[in-house]
C-alpha positions in Angstrom: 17.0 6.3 -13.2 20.4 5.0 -12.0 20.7 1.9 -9.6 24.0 1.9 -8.3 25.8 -1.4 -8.6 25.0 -4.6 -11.1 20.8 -4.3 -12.0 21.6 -8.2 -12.4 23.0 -8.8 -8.9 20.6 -6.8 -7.1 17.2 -8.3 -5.3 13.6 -7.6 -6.4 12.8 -5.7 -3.1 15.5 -2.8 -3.7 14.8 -2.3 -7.4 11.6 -1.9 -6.3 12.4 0.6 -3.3 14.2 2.4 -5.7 11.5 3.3 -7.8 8.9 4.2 -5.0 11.3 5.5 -2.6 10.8 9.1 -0.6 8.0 10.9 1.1 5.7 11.1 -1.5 6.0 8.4 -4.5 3.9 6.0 -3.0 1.2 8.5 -2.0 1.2 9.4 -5.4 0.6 6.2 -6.5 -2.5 6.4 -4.6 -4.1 9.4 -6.0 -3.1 8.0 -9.5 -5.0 4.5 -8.6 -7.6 6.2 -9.1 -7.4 7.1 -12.6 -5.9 10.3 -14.5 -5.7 13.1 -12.5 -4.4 16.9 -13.4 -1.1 18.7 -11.6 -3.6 20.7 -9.5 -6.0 18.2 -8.4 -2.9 16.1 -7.4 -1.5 18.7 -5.4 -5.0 19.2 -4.0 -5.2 15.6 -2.5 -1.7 15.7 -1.4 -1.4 17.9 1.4 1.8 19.8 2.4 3.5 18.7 -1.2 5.0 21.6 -2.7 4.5 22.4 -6.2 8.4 22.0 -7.0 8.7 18.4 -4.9 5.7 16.9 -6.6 6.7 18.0 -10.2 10.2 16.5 -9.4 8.3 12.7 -8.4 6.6 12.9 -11.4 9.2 13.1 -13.3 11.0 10.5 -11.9 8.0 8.1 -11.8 7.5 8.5 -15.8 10.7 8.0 -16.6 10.8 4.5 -14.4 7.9 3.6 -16.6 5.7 3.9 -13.7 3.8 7.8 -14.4 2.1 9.1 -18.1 1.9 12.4 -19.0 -0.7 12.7 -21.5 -0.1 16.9 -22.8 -3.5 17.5 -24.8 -3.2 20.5 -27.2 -5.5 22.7 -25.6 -5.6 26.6 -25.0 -4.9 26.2 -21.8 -2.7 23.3 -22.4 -4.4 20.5 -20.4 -1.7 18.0 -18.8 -3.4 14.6 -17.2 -1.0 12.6 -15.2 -2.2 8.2 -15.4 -0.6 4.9 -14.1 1.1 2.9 -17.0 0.5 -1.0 -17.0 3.9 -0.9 -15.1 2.7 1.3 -12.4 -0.8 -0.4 -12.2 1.2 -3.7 -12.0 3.4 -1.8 -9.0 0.3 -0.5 -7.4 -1.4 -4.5 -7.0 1.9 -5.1 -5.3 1.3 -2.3 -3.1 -1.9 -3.7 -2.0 -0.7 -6.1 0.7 1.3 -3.2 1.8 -2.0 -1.2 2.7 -3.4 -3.7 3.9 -0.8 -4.4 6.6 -0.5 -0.7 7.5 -4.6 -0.8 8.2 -4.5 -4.0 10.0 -1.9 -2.8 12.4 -2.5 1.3 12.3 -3.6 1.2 15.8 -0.3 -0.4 17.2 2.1 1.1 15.3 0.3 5.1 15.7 0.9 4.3 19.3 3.7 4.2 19.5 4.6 6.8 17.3 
């Protein structure tokens, strides 16, 4: 993952937007609070993601540190998709998030 500009100079808030930034990172940290979860089941829970778009945030969240792919060597191959300590950490801090969103939901759906 790139962060344009000085990683040193920037504040807390847009390294952290950078990482969970876009349509679908943060549900997907949702799903993944939950505990390990397969490609499918993920797609399941995440309603009009396509299969392409939600490979894609993977990818980026394990390689911010954030997403682990665990590959078991089955036949099928079995793929599980977990939080690491990072994204579990990143997932607390999201907490306070939710809990605005809920307190406010029905001002801010109305006027949506």
């Amino acid at each position: 993952m790139h962060i344009a500009g000085d990683a040193d100079q920037l504040c807390g808030m847009a390294v952290a937007i950078d990482v969970v930034g876009g349509k679908w990172k943060l549900h997907l940290m949702w799903v993944l609070a939950e505990g390990p979860q397969r490609f499918g089941r993920i797609r399941r829970m995440l309603d009009g993601v396509s299969e392409k778009v939600l490979a894609e945030n993977l990818r980026r969240l394990e390689a911010a540190g954030i997403v682990h792919r665990e590959l078991y060597p089955e036949v099928p191959p079995r793929v599980e998709y977990s939080l690491t300590p990072l994204g579990r950490d990143l997932n607390e801090a999201l907490a306070p998030l939710e809990e605005w969103g809920d307190r406010n939901r029905e001002i801010l759906t109305a006027r949506g």
